[in-house]
C-alpha positions as CSV (number, residue, x, y, z in Angstrom):
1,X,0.0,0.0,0.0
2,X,1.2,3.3,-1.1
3,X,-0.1,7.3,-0.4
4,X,-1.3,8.1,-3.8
5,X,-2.4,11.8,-2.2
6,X,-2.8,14.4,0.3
7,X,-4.9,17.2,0.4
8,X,-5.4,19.9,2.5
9,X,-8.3,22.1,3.7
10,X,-7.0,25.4,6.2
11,X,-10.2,26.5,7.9
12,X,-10.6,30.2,8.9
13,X,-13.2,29.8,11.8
14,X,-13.2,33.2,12.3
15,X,-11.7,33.0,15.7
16,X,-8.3,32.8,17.6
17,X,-7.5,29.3,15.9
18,X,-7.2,28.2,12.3
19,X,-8.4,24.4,11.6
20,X,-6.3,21.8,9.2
21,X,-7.9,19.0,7.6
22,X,-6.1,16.3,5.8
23,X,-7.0,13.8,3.4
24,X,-4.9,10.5,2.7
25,X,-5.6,8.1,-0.1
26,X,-3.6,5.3,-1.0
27,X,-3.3,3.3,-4.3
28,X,-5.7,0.9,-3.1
29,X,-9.0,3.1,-2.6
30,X,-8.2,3.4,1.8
31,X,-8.5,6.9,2.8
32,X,-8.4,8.9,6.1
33,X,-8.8,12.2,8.0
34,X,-6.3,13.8,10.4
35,X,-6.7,17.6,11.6
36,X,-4.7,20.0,13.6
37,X,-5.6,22.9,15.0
38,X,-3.3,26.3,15.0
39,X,-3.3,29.7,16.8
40,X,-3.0,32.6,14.2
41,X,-0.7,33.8,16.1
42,X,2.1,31.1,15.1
43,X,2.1,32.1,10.9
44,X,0.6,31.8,8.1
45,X,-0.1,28.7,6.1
46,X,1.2,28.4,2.5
């Protein structure tokens, strides 16, 4: 099993925090979440 891809949705709630999602898929359809959550104080996201 390999990753085939990762994406990446950055969440502006509108508060002190920004929210990361991430999407995995591998090359044999399995796929799953992992998030994070950031103050905006730390940076910016590229």
């Amino acid at each position: 099993m390999r990753i085939d891809s990762v994406e990446t949705f950055l969440v502006d709630s509108g508060a002190a925090k920004h929210w990361l999602f991430v999407k995995v898929e591998t090359d044999e359809g399995t796929h799953g979440w992992g998030r994070a959550i950031a103050s905006k104080s730390v940076g910016r996201f590229s």
